[in-house]
C-alpha positions in Angstrom: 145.6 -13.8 8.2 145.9 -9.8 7.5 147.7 -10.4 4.5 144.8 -12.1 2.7 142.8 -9.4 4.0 145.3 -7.0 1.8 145.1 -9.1 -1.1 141.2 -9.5 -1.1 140.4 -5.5 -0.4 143.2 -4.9 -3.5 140.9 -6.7 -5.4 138.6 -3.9 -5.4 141.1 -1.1 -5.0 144.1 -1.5 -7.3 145.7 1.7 -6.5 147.9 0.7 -3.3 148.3 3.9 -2.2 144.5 4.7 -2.4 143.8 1.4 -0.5 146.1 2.4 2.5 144.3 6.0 2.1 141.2 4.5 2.2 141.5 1.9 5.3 143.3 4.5 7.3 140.0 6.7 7.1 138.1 3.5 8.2 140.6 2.5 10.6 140.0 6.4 12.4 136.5 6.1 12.4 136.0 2.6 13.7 138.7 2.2 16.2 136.8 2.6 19.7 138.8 2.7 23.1 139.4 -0.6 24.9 139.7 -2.5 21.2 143.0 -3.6 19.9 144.2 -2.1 17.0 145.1 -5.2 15.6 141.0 -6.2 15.3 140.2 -2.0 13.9 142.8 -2.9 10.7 141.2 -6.3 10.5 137.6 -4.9 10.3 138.5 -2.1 7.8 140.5 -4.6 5.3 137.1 -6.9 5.5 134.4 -4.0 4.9 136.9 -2.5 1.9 137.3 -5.8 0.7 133.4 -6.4 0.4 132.5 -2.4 -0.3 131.6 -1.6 -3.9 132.6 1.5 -5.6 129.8 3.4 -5.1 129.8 3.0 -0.6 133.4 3.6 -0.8 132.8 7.5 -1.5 135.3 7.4 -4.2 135.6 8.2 -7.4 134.7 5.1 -9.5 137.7 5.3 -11.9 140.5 5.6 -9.3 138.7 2.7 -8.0 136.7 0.5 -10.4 139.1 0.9 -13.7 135.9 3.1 -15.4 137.5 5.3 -17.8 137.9 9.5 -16.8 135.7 11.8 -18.0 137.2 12.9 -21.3 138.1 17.0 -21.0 137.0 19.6 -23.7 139.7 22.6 -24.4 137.7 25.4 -25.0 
């Protein structure tokens, strides 16, 4: 069911917005003609769901909880 899917891949990304970023990239690049859509979303939500930070391509603390990198005022 697609909404475990949703609730397993927001495991590893908390930010919902950055989760529906993220799986419509995947969604773009694995969707080929003559497959449903419906099996494209379902892929996506299963790779993000098992992905760690690092393959994701994003930065770890939108993703992982890691704290920012602190800025100096110079």
């Amino acid at each position: 069911m697609r909404s475990a899917l949703v609730f397993a891949a927001e495991c590893r990304v908390s930010n919902p917005f950055l989760l529906c970023h993220l799986t419509r990239m995947a969604i773009r690049s694995f969707h080929q003609n003559g497959m449903a859509m419906q099996e494209t979303i379902n892929k996506a939500l299963e790779l993000l769901s098992k992905q760690d930070c690092a393959a994701t391509g994003v930065k770890a603390n939108a993703v992982c909880g890691s704290q920012p990198p602190q800025r100096s005022i110079a």
